[in-house]
Each structure stands twice: as structure tokens, then as C-alpha cells.
KEVEX-815227 format. One record per residue (C-alpha): x negated, y negated, z; residue number from 1; residue in three letters. Coordinates in steps of 0.2 Angstrom, whole numbers, plus 5000, padded with zeros to 4 digits. Each point is the difference from the previous one (the first is absolute). Example, Ala and Ser with C-alpha at 12.3 -4.5 7.8 and 13.67 -1.06 7.14 Angstrom:
! residues 2
@px=4938; py=5022; pz=5039; num=1; residu=ALA
@px=4994; py=4983; pz=4997; num=2; residu=SER
//
This chain:
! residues 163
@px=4454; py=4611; pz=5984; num=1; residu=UNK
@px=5010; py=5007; pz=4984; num=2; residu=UNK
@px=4995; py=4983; pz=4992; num=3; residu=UNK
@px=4984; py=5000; pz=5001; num=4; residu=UNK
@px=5000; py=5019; pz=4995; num=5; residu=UNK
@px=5012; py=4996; pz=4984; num=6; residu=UNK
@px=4987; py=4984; pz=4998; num=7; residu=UNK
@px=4985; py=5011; pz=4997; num=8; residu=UNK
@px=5007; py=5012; pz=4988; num=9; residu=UNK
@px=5003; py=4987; pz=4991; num=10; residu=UNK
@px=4985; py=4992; pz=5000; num=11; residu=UNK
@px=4992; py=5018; pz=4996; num=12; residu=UNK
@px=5011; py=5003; pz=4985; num=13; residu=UNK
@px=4998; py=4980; pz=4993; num=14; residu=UNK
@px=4980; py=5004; pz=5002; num=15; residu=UNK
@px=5002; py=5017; pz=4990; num=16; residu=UNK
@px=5012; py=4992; pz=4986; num=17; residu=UNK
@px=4984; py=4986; pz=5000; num=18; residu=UNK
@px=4987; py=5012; pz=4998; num=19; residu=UNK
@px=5009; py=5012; pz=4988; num=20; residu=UNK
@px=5004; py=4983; pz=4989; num=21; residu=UNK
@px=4981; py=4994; pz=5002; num=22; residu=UNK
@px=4994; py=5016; pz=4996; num=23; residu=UNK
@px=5013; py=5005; pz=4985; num=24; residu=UNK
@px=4986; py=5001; pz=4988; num=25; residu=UNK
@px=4997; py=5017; pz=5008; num=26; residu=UNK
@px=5016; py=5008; pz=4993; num=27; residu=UNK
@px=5006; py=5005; pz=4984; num=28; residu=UNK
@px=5020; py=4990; pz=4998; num=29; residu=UNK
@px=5009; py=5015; pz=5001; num=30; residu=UNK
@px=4991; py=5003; pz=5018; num=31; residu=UNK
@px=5000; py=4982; pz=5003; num=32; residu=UNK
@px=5019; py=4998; pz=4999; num=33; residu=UNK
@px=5002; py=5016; pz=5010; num=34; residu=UNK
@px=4991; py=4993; pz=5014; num=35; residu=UNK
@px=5013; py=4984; pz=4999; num=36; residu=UNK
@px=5012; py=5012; pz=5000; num=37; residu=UNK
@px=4994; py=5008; pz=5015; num=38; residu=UNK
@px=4995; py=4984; pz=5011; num=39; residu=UNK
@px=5018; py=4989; pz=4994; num=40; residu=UNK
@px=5011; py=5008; pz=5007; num=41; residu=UNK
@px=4989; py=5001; pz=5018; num=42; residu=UNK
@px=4995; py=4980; pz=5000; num=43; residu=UNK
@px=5018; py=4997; pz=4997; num=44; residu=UNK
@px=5006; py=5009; pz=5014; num=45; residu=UNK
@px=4987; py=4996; pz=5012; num=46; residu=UNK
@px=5004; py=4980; pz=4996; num=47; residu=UNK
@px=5018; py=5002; pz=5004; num=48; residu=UNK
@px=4991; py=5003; pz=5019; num=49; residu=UNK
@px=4992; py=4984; pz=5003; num=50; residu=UNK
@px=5008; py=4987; pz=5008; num=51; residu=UNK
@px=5001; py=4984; pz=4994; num=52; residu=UNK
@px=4990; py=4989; pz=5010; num=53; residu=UNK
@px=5002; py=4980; pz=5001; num=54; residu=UNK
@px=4987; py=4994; pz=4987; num=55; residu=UNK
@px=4999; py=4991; pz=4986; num=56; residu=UNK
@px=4991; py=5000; pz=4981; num=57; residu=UNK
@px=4988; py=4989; pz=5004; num=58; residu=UNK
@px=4986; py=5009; pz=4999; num=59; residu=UNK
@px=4985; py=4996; pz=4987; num=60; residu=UNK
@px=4987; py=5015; pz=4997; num=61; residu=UNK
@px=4991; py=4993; pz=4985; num=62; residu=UNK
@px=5000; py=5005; pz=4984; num=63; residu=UNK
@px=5012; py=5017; pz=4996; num=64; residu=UNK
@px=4994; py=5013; pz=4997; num=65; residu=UNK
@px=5007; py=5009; pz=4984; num=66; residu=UNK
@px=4999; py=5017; pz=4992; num=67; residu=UNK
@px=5013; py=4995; pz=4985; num=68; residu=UNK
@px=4990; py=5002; pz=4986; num=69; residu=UNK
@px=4992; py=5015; pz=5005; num=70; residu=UNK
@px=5015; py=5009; pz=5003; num=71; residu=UNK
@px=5006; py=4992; pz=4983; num=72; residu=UNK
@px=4986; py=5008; pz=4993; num=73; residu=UNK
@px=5003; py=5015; pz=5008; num=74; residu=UNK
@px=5020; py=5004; pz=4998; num=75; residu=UNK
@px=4999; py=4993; pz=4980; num=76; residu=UNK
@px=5015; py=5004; pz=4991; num=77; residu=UNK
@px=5006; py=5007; pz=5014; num=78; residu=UNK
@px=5000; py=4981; pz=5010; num=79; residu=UNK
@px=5017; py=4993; pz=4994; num=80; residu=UNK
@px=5016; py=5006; pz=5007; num=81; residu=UNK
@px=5019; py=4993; pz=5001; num=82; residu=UNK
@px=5005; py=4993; pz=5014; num=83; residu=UNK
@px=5017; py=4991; pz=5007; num=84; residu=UNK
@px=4995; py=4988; pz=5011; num=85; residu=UNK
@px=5015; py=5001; pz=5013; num=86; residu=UNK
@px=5012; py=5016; pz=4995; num=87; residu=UNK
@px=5014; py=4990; pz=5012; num=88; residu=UNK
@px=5003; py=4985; pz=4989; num=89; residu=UNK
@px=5008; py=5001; pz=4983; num=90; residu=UNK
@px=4993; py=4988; pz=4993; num=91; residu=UNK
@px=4984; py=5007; pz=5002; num=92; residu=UNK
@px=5003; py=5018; pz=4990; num=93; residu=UNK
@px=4989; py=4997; pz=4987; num=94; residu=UNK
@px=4984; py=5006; pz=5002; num=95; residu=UNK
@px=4985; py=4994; pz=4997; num=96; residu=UNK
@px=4982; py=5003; pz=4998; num=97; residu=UNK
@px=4989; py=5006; pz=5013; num=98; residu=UNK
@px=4982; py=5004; pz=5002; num=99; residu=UNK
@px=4994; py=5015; pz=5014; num=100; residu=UNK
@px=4984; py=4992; pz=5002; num=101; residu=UNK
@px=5007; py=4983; pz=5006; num=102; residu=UNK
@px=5012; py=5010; pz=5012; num=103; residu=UNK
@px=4985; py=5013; pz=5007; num=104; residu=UNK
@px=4990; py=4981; pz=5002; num=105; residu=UNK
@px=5014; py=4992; pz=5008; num=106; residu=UNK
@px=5002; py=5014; pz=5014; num=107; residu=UNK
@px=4978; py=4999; pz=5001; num=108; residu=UNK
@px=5001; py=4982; pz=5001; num=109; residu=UNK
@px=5015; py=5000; pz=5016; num=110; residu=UNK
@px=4989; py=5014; pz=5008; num=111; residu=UNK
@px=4982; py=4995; pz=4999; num=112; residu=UNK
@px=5006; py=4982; pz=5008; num=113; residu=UNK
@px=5009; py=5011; pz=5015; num=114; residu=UNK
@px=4983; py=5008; pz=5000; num=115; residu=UNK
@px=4989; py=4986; pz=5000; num=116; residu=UNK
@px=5011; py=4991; pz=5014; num=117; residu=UNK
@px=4998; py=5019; pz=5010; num=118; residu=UNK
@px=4979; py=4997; pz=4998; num=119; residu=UNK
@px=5004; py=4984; pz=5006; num=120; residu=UNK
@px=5007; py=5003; pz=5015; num=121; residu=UNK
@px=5014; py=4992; pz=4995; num=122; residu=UNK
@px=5011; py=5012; pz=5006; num=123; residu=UNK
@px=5018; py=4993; pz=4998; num=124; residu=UNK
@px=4996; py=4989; pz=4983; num=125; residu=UNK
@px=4997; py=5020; pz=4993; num=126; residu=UNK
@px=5014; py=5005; pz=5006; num=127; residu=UNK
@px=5012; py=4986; pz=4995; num=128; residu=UNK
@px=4991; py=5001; pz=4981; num=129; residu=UNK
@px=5003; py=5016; pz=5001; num=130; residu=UNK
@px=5018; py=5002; pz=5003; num=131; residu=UNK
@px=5005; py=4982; pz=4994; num=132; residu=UNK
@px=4995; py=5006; pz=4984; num=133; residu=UNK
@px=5006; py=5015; pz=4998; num=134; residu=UNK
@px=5017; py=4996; pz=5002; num=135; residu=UNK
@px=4997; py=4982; pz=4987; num=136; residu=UNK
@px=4986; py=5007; pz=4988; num=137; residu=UNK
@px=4990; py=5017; pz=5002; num=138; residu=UNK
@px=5014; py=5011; pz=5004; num=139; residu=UNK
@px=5011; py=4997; pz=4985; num=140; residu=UNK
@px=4986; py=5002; pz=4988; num=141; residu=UNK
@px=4996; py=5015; pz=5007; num=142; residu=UNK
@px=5017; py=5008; pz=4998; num=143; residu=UNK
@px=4999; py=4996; pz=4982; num=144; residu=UNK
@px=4983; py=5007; pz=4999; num=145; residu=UNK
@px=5004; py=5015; pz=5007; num=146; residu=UNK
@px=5016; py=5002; pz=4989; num=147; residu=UNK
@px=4988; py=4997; pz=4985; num=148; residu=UNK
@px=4987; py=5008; pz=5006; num=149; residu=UNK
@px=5012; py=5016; pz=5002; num=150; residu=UNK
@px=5006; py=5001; pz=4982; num=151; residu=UNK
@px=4983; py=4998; pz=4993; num=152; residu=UNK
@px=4993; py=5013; pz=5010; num=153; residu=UNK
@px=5015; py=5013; pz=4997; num=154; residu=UNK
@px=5008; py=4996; pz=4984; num=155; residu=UNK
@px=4988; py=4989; pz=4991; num=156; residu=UNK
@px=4982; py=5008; pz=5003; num=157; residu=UNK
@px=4992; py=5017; pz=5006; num=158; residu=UNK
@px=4983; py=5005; pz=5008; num=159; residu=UNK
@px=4994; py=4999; pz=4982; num=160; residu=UNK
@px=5002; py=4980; pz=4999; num=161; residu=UNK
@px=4982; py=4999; pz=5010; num=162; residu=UNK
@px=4993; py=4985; pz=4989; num=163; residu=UNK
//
């Protein structure tokens, strides 16, 4: 029964992060990174609950649904971030070059399909996109969102960077 439970909080919370990302239009950036702020830290935690089901990506919903460009528009100067791809691997300790609206996308993009599957009724499909892609996709860009995310909103911005 805890599964199920742990299965739809998740769902819940992938439908608000959704909403809040269809709707961002509604909030000025300094309230709209708040808000990723608030929700990161409680999708992450929530996915480290669901199982991993046997599944596989083989799923086809169409055409994806993005919200890139809007949320390009949105963040402007405040888009591009440094990023080190794996902080394990010397080699890898440049950084490089990384843009908040592609991350927020990504995370939209790997919940919306878990979503969609859910409407579906494809029950286990949604739950396998779900954590599947957590651990290989969403759920890194997510930690360094949030990392971002944090030193905009406390070092780099105030309530008074509205526009």
C-alpha cells in the first residue's frame, strides 16, 4: 500500500510542477524561481519513492510539448548558468555553459510524459518514466537548477528583479 501512496504524491506533485511551468507567465521571475525553489526540493524527494517498475522507453506520445522559449524569454539574462556536468570525474571540471530554461523544460518534458501515460491509464509506463528518468535525466538537471536557481535568488537578485 505505501507504494501506491508514495505513487500518488508523486503524481500530485509532477502535475503541480506541470501546472506552475504551463502557467509561468502568471509570476514575475523572482516569484517564479521561488516557486522552483519550493517544489525541487519535494519532487526530488518524492521520486526517490517510486519503485522502479519493469518498463521500458518505448513510449511515443507525439509531438513534445515545450515550454523553452518561454521560459528563455522569461528568465533573460538570468538564463545562462555554469555547470560541471559530473563533479566525480576530473576530467570533467571545467564548467561549462548552461541554460535554466532548457533544464526547467527538461524536468516539464519527463513529467508531463509520466502524466500523460497516468491519463492513459498506463499506470506502470508512468511510473517507470518517471523514476527511470529521474535517476538518467530529470533528476540531475534538477539539482543543478536548484543550485542555480539558489544563488540567483539569494546573492544574484531581490524581490526587486520583478521584470
Amino acid at each position: 500500500m505505501e507504494r501506491t501512496i508514495n505513487i500518488e504524491q508523486f503524481h500530485r506533485l509532477a502535475d503541480e510542477y506541470c501546472i506552475f511551468v504551463e502557467n509561468h507567465a502568471s509570476f514575475n521571475r523572482y516569484d517564479f524561481l521561488n516557486k522552483c525553489l519550493e517544489l525541487f526540493p519535494r519532487l526530488y524527494s518524492a521520486a526517490l519513492t517510486v519503485p522502479l517498475p519493469n518498463g521500458s522507453d518505448d513510449t511515443d506520445l507525439g509531438e513534445r510539448l515545450t515550454h523553452a522559449h518561454l521560459l528563455y524569454e522569461m528568465l533573460g539574462k538570468y538564463n545562462f548558468y555554469s555547470e560541471v556536468f559530473d563533479p566525480i570525474y576530473p576530467t570533467d571540471k571545467d564548467p561549462s555553459q548552461a541554460m535554466l530554461s532548457e533544464e526547467l523544460d527538461e524536468i516539464y518534458w519527463h513529467l508531463k510524459k509520466g502524466l500523460i501515460l497516468w491519463q492513459q491509464g498506463r499506470l506502470v509506463d508512468a511510473q517507470w518514466e518517471w523514476r527511470f528518468n529521474f535517476v538518467v535525466e530529470w533528476g540531475p538537471r534538477l539539482l543543478s537548477a536548484q543550485r542555480a536557481i539558489h544563488y540567483l535568488v539569494f546573492d544574484h537578485m531581490g524581490p526587486s528583479a520583478t521584470a
